[in-house]
BALUM-380958 format. One line per field, with one value per residue: residue number from 1; residue in three letters; x, y, z of N, C-alpha, C in turn. Coordinates in pm, 1 decimal, always signed. Layout:
// residues N
k: NUM,...
r: Ala,...
n_c1: X,...
n_c2: Y,...
n_c3: Z,...
ca_c1: X,...
ca_c2: Y,...
ca_c3: Z,...
c_c1: X,...
c_c2: Y,...
c_c3: Z,...
***
This chain:
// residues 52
k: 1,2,3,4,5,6,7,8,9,10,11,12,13,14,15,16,17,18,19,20,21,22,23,24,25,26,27,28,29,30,31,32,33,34,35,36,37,38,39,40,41,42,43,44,45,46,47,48,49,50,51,52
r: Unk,Unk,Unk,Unk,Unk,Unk,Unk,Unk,Unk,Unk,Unk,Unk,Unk,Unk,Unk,Unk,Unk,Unk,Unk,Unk,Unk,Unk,Unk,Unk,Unk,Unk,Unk,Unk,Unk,Unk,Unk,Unk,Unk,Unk,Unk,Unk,Unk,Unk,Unk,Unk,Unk,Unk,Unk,Unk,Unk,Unk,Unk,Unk,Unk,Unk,Unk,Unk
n_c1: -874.9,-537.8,-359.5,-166.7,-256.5,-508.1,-378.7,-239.1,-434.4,-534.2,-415.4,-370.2,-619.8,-606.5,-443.1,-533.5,-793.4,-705.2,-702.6,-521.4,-503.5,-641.1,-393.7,-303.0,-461.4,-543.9,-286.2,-268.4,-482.8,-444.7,-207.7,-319.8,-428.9,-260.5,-160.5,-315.4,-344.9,-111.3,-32.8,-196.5,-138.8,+53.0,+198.9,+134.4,-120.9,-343.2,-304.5,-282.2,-539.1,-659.7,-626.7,-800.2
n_c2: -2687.4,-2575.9,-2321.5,-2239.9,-2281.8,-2098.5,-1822.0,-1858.0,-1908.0,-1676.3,-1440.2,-1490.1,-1446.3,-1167.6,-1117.3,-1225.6,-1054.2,-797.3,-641.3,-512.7,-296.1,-364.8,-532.5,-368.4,-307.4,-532.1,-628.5,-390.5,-512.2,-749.9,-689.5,-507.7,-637.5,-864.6,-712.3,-648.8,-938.5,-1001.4,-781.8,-854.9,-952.0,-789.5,-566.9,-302.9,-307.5,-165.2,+134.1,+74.3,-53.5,+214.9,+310.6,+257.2
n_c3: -796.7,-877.0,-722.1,-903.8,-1158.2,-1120.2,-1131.4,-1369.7,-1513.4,-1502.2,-1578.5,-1853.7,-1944.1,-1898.7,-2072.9,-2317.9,-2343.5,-2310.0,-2088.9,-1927.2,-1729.1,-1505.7,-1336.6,-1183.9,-946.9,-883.9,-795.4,-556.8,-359.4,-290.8,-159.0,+0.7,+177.7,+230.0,+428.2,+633.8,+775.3,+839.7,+1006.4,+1188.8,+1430.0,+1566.3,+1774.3,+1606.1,+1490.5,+1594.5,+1514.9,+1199.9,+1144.6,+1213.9,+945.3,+763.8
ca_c1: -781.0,-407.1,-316.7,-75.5,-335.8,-569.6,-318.8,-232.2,-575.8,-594.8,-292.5,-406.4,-733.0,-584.3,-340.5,-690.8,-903.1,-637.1,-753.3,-393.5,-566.9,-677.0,-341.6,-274.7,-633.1,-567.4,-157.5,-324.5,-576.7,-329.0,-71.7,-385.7,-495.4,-149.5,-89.8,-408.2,-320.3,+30.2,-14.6,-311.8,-82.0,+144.9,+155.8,+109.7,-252.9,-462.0,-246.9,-305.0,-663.6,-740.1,-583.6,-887.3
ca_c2: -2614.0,-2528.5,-2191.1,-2137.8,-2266.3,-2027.5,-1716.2,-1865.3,-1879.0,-1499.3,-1355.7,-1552.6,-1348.8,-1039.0,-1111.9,-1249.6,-974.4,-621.0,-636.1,-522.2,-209.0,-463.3,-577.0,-279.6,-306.7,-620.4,-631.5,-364.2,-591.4,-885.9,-626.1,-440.3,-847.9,-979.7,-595.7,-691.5,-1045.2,-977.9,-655.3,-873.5,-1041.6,-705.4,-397.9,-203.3,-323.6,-58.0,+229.4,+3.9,-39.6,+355.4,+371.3,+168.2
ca_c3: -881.8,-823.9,-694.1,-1022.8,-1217.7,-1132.5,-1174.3,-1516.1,-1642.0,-1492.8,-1675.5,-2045.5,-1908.8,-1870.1,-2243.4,-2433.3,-2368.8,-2306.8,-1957.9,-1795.2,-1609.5,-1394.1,-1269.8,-1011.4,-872.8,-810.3,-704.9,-440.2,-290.0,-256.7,-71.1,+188.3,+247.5,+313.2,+520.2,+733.3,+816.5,+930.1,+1155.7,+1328.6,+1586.8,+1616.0,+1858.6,+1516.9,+1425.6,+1610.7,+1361.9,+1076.1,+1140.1,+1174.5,+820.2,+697.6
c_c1: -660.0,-438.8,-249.9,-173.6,-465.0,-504.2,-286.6,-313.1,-602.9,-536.6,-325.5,-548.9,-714.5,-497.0,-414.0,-775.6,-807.0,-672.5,-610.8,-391.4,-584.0,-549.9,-300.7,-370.2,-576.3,-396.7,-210.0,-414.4,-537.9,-255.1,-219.8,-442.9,-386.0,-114.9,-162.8,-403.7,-195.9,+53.0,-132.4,-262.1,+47.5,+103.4,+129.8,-51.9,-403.2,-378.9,-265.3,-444.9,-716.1,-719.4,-724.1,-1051.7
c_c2: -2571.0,-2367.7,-2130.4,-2183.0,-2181.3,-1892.2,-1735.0,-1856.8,-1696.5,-1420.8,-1382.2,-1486.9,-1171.8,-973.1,-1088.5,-1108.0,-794.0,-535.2,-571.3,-361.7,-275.4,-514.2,-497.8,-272.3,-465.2,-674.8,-549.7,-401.7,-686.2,-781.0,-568.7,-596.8,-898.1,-830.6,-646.9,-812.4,-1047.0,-900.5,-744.3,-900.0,-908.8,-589.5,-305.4,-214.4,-200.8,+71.2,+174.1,+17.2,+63.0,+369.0,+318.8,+203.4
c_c3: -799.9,-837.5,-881.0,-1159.8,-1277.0,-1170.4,-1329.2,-1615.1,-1606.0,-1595.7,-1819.0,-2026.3,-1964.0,-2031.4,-2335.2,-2462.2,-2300.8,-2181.3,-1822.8,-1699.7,-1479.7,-1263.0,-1121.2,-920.8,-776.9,-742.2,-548.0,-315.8,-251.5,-124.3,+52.6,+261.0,+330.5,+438.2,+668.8,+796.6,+896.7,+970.2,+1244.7,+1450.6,+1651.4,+1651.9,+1727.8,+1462.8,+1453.6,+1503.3,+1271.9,+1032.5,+1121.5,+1047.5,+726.5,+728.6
***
């Protein structure tokens, strides 16, 4: 499966069934994923890490 395939069946998910609570749960879990991947290689990751 394509990447925009799978977000497209999420969102007609989230339209179908009145599910759009869901989207900040999960915009937040995208943003501490991509936060944690790109402080790993920088002098900021041990402050990042205590936050967690």
């Amino acid at each position: 499966m394509s990447k925009i395939k799978i977000i497209s069946q999420y969102l007609s998910f989230l339209k179908e069934n009145k599910k759009w609570w869901l989207m900040p749960i999960v915009i937040l879990i995208i943003f501490i994923g991509a936060l944690l991947v790109f402080a790993k290689g920088s002098p900021l990751a041990p402050f990042i890490y205590t936050l967690f």
